[in-house]
C-alpha positions as CSV (number, residue, x, y, z in Angstrom):
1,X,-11.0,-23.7,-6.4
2,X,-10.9,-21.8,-10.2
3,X,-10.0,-18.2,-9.7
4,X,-11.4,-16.4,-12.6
5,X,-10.1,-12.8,-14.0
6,X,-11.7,-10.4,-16.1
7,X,-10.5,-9.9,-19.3
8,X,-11.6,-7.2,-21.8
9,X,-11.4,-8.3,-25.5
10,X,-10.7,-5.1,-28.1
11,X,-12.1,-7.3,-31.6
12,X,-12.3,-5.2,-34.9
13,X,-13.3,-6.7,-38.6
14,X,-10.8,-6.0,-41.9
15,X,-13.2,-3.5,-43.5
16,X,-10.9,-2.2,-46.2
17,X,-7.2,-3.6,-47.6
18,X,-5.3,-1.7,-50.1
19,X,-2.2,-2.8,-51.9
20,X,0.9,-0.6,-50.5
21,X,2.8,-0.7,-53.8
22,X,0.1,-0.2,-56.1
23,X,-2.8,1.1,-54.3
24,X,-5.0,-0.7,-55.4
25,X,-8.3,-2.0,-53.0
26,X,-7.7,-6.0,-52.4
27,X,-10.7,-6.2,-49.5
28,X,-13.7,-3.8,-49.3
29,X,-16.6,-5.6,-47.4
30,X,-18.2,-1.9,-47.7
31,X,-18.7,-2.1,-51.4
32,X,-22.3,-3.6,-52.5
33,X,-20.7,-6.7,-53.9
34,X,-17.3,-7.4,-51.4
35,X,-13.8,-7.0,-53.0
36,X,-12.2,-10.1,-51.5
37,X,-8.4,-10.9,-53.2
38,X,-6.4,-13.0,-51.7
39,X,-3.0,-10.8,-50.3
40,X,-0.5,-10.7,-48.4
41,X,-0.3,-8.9,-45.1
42,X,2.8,-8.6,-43.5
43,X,3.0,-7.5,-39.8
44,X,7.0,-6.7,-38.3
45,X,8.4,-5.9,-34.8
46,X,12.0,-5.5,-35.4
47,X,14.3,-7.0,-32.9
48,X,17.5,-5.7,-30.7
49,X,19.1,-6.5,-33.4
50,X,17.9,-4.2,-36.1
51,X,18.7,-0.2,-36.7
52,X,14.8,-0.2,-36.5
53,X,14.6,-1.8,-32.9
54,X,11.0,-1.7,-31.3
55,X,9.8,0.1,-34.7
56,X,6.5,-2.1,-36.1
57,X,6.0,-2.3,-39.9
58,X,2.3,-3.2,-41.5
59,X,2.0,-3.5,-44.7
60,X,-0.1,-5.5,-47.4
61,X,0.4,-6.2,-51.3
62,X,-1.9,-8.1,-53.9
63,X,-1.3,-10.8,-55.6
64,X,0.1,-9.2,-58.7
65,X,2.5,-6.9,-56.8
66,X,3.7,-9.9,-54.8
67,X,4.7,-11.4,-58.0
68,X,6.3,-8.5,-58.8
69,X,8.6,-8.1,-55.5
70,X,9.2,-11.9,-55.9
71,X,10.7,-11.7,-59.0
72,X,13.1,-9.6,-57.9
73,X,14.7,-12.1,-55.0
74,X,18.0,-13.2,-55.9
75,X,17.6,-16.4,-53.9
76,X,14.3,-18.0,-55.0
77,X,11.4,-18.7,-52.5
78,X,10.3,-22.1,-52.1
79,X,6.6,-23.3,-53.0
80,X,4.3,-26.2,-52.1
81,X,1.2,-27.3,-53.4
82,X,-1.1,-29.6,-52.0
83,X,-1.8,-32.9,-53.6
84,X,-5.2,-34.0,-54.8
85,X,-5.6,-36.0,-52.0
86,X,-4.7,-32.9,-48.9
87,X,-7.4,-30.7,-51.0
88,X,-10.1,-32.8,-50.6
89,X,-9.5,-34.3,-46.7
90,X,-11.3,-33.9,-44.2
């Protein structure tokens, strides 16, 4: 026998994205033509270990910012493209 249980589902939709370091609007699906930037969102739940334990951090920062903050590693971050072939399979 299947036992079945209830669920509710809370779903939103990304209306609006703004860079945290520069401010500037990387997705607006409210505008008459859509902003839509590629960015990166970065979404933290520090650890036990951490001064910061249970504390959640969101933030999000365009392309051009990222660069920036890249730069500024003193270990490089590693890269991969995909081939010609992985871009066009299936």
């Amino acid at each position: 026998m299947i036992s079945h249980s209830k669920i509710t589902v809370d779903a939103s939709m990304i209306s609006k994205v703004e860079c945290n370091m520069c401010g500037n609007t990387v997705w607006d699906v409210g505008q008459k033509i859509a902003v839509r930037a590629d960015f990166l969102s970065v979404n933290m739940l520090w650890s036990r270990n951490s001064n910061k334990e249970g504390q959640e951090d969101h933030w999000d920062l365009c392309e051009e910012c990222y660069d920036k903050l890249v730069l500024q590693f003193k270990v490089p971050i590693t890269t991969a493209t995909p081939t010609d072939a992985e871009q066009f399979k299936d």
